[in-house]
Biopython code that builds the backbone (N, CA, C, O; Angstrom):
import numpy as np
from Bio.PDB.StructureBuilder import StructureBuilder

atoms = [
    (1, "UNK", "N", (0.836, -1.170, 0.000)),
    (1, "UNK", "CA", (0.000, 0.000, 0.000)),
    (1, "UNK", "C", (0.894, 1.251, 0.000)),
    (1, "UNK", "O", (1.871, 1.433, 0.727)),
    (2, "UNK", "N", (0.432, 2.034, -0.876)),
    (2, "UNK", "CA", (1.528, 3.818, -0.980)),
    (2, "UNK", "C", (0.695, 4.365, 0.248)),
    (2, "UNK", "O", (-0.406, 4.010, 0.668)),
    (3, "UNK", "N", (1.574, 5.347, 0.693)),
    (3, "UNK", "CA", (1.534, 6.475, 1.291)),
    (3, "UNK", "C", (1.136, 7.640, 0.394)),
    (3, "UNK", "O", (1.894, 8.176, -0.414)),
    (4, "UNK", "N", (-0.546, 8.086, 0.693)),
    (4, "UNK", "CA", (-0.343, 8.983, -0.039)),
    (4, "UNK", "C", (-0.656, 10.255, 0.305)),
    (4, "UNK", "O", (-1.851, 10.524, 0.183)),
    (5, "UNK", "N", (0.189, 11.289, 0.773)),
    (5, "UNK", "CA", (0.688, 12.628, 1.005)),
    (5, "UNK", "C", (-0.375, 13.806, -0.367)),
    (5, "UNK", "O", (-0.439, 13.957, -1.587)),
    (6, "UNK", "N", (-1.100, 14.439, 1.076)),
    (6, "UNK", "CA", (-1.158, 15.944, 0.066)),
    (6, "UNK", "C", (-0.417, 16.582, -0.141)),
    (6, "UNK", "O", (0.427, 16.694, 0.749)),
    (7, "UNK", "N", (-0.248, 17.305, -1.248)),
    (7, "UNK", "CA", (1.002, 18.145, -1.833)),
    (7, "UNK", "C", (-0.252, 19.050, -2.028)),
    (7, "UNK", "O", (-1.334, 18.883, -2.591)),
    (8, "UNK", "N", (0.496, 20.384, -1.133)),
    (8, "UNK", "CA", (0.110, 21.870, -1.500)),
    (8, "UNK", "C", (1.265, 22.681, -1.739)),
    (8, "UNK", "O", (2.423, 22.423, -1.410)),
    (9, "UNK", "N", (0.704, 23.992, -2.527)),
    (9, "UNK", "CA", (1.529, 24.614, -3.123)),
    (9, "UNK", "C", (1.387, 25.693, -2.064)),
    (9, "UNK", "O", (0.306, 25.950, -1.535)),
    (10, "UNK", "N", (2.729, 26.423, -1.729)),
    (10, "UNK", "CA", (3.607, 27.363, -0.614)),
    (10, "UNK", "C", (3.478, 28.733, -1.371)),
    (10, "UNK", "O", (4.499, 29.071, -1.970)),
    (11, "UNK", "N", (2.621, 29.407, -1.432)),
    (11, "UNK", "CA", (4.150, 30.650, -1.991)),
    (11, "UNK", "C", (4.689, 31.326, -1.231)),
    (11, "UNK", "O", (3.952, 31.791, -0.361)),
    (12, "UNK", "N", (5.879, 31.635, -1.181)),
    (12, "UNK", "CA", (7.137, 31.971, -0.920)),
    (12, "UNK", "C", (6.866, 33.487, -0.164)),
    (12, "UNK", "O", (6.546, 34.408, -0.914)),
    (13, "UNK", "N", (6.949, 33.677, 0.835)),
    (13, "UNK", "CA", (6.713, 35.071, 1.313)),
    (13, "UNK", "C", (7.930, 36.140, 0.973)),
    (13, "UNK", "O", (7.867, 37.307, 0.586)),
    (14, "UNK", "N", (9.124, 35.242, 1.284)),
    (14, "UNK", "CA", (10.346, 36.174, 1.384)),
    (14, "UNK", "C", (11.337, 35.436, 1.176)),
    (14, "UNK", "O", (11.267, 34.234, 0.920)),
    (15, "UNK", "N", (12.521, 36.204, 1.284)),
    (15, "UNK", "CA", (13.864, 35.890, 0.123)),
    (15, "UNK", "C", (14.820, 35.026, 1.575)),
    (15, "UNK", "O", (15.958, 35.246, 1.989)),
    (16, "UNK", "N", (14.103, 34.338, 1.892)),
    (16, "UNK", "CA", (15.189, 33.500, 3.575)),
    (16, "UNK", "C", (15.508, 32.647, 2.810)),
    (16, "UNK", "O", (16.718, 32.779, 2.630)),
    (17, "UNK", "N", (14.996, 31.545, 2.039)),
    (17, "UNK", "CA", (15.545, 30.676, 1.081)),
    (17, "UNK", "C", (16.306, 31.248, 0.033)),
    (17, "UNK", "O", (16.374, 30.241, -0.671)),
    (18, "UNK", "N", (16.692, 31.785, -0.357)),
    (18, "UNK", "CA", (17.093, 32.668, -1.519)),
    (18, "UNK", "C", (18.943, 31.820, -1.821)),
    (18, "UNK", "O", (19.968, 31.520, -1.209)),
    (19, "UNK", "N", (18.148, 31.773, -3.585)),
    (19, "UNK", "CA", (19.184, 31.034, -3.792)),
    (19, "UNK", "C", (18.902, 29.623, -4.177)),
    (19, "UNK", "O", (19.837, 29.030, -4.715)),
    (20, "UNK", "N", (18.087, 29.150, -4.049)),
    (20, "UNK", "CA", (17.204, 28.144, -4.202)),
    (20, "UNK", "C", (16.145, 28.174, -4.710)),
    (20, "UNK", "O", (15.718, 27.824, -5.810)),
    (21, "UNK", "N", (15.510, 28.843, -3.402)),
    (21, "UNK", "CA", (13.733, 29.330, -3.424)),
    (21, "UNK", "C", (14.174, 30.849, -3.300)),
    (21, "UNK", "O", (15.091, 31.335, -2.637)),
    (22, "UNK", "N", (13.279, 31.430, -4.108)),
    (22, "UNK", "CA", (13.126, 32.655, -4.536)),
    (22, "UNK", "C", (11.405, 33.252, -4.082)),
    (22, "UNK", "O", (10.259, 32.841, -4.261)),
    (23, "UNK", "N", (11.949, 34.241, -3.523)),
    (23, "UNK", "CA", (10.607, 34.985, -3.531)),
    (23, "UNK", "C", (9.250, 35.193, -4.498)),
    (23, "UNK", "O", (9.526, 35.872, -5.488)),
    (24, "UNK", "N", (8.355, 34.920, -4.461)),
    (24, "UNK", "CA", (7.122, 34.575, -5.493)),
    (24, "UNK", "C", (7.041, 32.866, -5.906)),
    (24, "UNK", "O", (6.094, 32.214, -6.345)),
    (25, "UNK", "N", (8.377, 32.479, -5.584)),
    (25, "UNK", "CA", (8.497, 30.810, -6.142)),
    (25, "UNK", "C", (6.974, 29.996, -5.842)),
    (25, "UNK", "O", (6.045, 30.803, -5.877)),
    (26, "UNK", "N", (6.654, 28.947, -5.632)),
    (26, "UNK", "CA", (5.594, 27.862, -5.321)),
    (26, "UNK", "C", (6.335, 26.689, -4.921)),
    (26, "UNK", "O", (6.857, 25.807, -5.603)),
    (27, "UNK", "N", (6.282, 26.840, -3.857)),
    (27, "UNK", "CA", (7.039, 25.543, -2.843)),
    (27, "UNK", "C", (5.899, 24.220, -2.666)),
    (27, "UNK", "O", (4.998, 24.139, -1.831)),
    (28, "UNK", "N", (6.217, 23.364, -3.597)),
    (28, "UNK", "CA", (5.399, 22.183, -3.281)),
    (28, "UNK", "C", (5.557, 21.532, -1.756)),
    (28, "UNK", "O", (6.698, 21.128, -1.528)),
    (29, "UNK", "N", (4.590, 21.363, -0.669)),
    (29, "UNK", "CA", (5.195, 20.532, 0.112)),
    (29, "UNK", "C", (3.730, 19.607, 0.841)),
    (29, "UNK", "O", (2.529, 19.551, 1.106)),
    (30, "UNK", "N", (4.961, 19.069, 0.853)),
    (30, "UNK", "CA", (3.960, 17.583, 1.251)),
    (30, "UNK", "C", (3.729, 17.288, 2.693)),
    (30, "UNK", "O", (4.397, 16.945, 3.668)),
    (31, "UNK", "N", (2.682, 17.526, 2.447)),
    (31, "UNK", "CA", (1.979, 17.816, 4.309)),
    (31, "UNK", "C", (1.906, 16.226, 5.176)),
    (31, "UNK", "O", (1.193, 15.280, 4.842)),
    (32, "UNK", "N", (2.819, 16.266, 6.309)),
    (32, "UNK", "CA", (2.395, 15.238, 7.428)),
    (32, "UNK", "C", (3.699, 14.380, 7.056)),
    (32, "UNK", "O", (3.823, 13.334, 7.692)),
    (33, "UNK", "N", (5.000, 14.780, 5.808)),
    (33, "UNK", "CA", (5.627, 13.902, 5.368)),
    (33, "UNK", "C", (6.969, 14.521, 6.524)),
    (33, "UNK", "O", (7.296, 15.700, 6.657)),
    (34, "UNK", "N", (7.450, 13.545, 7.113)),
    (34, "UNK", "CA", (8.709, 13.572, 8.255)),
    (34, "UNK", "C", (10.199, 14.351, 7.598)),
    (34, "UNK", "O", (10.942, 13.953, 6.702)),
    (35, "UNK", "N", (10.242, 15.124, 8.122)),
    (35, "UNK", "CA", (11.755, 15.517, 7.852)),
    (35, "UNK", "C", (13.411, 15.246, 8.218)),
    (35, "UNK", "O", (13.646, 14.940, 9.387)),
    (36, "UNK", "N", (14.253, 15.319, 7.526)),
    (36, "UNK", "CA", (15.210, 15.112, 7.991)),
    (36, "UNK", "C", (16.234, 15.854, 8.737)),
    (36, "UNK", "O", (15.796, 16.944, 9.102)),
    (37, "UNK", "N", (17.349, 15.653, 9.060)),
    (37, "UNK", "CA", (18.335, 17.075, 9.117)),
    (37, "UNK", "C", (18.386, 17.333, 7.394)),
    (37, "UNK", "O", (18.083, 16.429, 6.616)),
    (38, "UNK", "N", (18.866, 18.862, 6.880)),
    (38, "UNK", "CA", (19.126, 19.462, 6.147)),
    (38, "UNK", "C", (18.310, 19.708, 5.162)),
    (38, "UNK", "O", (18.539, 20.543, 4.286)),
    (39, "UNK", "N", (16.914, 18.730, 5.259)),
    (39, "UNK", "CA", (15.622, 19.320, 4.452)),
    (39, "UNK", "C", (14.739, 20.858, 5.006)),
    (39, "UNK", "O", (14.524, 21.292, 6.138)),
    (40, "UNK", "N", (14.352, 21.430, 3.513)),
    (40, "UNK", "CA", (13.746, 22.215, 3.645)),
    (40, "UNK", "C", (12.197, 22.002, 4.185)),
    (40, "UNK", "O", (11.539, 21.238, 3.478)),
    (41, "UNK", "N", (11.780, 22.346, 4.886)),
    (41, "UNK", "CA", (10.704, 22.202, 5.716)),
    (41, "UNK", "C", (9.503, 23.591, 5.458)),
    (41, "UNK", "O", (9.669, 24.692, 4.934)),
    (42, "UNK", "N", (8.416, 23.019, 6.017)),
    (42, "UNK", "CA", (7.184, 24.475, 6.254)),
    (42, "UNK", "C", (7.324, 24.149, 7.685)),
    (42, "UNK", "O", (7.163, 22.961, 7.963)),
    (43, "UNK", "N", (7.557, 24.863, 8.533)),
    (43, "UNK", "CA", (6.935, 24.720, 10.231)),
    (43, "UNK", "C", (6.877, 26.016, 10.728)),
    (43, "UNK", "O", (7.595, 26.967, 10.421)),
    (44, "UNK", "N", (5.937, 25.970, 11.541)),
    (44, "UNK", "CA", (5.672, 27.029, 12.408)),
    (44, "UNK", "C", (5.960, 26.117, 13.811)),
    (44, "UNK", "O", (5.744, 24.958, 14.164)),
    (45, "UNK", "N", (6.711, 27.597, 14.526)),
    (45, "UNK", "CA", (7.169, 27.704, 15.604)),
    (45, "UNK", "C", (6.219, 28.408, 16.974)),
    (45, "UNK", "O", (5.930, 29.589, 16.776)),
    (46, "UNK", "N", (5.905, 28.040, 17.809)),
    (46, "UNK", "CA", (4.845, 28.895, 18.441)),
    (46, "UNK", "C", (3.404, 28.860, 18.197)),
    (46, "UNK", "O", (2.680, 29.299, 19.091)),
    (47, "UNK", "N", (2.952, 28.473, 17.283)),
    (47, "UNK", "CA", (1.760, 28.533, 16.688)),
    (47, "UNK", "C", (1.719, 29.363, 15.649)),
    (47, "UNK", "O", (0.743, 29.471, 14.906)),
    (48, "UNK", "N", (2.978, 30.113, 15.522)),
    (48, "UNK", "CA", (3.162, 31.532, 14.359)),
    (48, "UNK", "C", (2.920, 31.386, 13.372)),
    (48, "UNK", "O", (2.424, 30.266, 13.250)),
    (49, "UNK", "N", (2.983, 32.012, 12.271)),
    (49, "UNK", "CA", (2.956, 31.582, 10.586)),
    (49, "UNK", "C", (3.952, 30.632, 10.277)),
    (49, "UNK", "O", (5.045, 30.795, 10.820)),
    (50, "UNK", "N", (3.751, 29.356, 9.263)),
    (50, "UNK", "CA", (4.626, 28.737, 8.935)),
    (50, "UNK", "C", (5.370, 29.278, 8.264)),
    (50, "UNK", "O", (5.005, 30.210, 7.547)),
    (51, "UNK", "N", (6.687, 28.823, 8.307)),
    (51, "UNK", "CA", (8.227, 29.463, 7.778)),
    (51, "UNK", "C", (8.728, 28.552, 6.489)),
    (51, "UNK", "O", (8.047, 27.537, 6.345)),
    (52, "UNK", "N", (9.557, 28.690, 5.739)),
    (52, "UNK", "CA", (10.316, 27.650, 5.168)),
    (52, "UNK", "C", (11.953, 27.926, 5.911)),
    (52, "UNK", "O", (12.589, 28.916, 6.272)),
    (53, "UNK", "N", (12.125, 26.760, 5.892)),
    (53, "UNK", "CA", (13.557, 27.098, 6.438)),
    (53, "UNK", "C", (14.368, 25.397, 6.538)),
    (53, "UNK", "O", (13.646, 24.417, 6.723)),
    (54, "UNK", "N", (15.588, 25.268, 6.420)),
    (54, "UNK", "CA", (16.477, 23.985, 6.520)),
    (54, "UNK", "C", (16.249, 23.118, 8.154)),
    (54, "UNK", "O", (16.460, 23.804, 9.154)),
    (55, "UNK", "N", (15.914, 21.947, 8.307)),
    (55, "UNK", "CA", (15.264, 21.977, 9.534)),
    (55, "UNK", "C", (16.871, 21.014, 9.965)),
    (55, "UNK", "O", (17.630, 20.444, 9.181)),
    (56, "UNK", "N", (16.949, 21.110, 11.227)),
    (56, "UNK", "CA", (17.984, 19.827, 11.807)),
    (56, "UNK", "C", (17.531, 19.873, 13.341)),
    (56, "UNK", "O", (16.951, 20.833, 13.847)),
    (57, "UNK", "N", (17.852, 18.791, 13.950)),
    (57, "UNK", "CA", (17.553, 18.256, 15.194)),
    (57, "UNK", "C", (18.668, 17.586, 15.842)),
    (57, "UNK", "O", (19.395, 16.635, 15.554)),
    (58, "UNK", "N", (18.516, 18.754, 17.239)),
    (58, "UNK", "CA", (19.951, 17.667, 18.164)),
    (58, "UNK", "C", (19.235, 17.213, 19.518)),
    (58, "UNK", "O", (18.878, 18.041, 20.356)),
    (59, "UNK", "N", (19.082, 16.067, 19.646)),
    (59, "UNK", "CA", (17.945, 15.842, 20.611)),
    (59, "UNK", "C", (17.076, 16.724, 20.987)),
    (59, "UNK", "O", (16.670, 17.375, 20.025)),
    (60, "UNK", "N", (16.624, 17.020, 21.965)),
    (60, "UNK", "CA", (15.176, 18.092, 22.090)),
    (60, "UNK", "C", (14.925, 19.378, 21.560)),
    (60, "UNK", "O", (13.979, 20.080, 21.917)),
    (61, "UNK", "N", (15.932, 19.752, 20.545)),
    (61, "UNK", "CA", (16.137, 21.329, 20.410)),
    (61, "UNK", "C", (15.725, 20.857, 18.605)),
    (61, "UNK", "O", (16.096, 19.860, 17.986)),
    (62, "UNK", "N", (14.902, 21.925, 18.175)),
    (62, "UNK", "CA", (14.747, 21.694, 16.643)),
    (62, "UNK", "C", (15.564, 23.428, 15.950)),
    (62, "UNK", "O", (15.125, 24.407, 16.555)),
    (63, "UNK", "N", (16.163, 23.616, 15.310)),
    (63, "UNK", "CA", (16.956, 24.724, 14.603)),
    (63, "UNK", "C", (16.537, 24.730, 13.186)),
    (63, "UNK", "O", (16.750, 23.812, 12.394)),
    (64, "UNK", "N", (15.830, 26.008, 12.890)),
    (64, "UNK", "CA", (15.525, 26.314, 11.499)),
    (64, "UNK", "C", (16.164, 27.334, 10.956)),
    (64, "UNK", "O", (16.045, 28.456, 11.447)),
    (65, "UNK", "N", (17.006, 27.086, 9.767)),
    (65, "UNK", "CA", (17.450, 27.714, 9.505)),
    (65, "UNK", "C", (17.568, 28.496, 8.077)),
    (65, "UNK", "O", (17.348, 27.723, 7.144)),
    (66, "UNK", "N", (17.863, 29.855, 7.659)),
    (66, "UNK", "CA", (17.784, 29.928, 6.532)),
    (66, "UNK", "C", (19.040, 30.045, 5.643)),
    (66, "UNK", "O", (20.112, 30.342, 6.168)),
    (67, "UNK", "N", (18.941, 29.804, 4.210)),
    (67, "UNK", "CA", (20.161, 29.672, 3.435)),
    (67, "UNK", "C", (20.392, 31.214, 3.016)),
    (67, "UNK", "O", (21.283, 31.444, 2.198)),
    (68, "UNK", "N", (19.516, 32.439, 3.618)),
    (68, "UNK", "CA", (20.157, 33.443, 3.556)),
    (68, "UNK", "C", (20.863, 33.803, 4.268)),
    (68, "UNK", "O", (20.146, 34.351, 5.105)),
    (69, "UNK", "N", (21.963, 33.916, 4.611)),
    (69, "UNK", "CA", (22.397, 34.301, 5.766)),
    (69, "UNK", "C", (22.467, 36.008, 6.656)),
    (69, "UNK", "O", (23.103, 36.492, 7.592)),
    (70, "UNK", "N", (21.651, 36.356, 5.914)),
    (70, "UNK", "CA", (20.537, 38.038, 6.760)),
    (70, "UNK", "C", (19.998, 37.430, 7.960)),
    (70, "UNK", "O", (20.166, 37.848, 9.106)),
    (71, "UNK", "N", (19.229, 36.245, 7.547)),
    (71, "UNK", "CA", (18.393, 35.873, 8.856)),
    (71, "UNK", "C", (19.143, 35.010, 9.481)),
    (71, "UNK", "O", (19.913, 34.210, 8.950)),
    (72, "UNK", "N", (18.918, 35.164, 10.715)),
    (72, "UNK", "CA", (19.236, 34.402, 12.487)),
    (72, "UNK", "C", (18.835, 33.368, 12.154)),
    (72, "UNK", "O", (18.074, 33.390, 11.186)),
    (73, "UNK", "N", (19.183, 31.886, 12.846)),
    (73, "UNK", "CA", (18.424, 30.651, 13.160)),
    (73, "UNK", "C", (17.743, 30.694, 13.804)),
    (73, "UNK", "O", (17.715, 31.611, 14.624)),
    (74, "UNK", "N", (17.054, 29.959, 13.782)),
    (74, "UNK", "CA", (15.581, 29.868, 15.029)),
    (74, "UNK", "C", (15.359, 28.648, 15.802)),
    (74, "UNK", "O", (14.719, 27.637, 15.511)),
    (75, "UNK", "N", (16.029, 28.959, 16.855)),
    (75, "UNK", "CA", (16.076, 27.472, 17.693)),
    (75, "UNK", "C", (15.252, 27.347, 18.822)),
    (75, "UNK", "O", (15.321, 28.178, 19.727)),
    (76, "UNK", "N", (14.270, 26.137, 18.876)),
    (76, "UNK", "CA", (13.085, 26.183, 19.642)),
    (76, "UNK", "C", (13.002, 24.405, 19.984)),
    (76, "UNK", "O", (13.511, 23.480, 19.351)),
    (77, "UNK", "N", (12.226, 24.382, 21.127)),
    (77, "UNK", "CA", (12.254, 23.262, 21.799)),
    (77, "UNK", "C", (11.280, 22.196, 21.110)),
    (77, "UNK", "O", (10.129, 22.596, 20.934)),
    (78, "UNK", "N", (11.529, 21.117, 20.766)),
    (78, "UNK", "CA", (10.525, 20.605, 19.715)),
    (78, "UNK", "C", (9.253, 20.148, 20.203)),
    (78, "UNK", "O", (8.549, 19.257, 19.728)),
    (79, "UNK", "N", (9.085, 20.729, 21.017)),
    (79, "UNK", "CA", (7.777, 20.204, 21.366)),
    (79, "UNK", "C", (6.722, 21.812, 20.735)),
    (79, "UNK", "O", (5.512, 21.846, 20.507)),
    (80, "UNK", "N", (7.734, 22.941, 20.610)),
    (80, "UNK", "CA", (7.228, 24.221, 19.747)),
    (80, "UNK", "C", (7.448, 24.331, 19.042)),
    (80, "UNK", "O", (7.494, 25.492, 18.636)),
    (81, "UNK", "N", (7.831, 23.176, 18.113)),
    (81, "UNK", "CA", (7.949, 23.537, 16.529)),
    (81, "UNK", "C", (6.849, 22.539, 15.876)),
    (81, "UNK", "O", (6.834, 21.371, 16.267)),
    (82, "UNK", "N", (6.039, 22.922, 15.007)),
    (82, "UNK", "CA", (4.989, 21.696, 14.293)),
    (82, "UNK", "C", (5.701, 21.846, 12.631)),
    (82, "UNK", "O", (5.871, 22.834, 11.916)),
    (83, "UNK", "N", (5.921, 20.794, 12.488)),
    (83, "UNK", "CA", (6.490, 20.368, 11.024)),
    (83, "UNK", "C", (5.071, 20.264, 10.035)),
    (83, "UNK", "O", (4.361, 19.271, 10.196)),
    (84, "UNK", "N", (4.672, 21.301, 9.014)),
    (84, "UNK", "CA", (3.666, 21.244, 8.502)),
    (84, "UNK", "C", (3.710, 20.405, 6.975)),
    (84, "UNK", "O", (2.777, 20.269, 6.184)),
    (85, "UNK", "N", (4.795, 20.017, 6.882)),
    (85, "UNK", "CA", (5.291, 19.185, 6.036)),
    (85, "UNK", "C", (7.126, 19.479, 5.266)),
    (85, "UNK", "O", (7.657, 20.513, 5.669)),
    (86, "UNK", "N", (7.782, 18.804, 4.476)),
    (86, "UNK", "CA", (8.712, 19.169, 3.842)),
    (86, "UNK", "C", (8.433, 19.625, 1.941)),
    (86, "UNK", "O", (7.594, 19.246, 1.124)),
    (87, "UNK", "N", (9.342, 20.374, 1.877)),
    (87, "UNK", "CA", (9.101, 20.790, 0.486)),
    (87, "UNK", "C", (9.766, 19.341, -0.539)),
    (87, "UNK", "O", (10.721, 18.580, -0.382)),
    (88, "UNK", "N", (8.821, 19.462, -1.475)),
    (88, "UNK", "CA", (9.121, 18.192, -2.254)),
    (88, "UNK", "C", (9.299, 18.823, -3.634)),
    (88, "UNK", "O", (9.360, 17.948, -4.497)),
    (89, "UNK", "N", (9.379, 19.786, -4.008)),
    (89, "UNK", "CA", (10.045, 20.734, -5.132)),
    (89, "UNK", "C", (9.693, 21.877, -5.326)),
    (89, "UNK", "O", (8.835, 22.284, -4.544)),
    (90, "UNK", "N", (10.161, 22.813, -6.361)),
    (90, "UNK", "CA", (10.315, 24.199, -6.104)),
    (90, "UNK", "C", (9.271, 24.516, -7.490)),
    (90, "UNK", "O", (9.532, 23.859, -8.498)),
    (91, "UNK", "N", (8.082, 25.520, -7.562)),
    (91, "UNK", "CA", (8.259, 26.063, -9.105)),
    (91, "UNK", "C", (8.629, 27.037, -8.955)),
    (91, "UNK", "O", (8.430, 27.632, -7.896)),
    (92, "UNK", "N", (9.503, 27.712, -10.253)),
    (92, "UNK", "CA", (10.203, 29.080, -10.379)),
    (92, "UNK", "C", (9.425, 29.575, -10.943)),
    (92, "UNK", "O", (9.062, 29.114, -12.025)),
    (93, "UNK", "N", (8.791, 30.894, -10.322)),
    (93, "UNK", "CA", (8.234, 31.826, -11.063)),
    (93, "UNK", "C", (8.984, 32.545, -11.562)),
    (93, "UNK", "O", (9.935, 33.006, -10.931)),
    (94, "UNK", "N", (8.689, 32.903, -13.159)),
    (94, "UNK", "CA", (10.051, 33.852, -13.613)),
    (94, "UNK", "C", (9.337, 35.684, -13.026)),
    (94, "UNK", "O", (10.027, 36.693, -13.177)),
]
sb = StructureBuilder()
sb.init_structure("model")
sb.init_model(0)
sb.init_chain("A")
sb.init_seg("    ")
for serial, (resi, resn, name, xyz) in enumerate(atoms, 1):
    if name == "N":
        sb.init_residue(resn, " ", resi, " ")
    sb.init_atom(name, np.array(xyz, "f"), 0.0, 1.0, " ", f" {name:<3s}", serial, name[0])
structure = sb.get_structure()
């Protein structure tokens, strides 16, 4: 039996991915699907707006981070971070 994952489309608020994901882009991501270290992720932290950002985990602490390096990491206790899924590809808006 497949696993089968909704895929919704993200758009891109801001340039934290940048370089990759681009601002206006459409971030496919696949909701409820587990992440790894160094995948790009949707999670909200706090209950806040979901983010995209590189996710990694060192026992209880979850760190999101972005590949811009303007923005800070965001390191939060994982029991306050909800993983709303990982991105499973990018469209480029030109």
């Amino acid at each position: 039996m497949q696993d089968k994952r909704e895929t919704v489309c993200w758009p891109v608020p801001d340039d934290a991915m940048a370089g990759r994901i681009k601002r206006n882009d459409c971030a496919m991501v696949e909701k409820g699907a587990p992440a790894s270290d160094g995948q790009v992720v949707l999670a909200s932290v706090n209950g806040e707006e979901p983010i995209l950002r590189r996710y990694s985990r060192h026992e209880d602490l979850v760190v999101l981070r972005a590949d811009n390096p303007a923005y800070a990491p965001i390191c939060a206790a994982l029991g306050d971070v909800r993983i709303v899924g990982r991105v499973a590809w990018v469209r480029c808006i030109p």
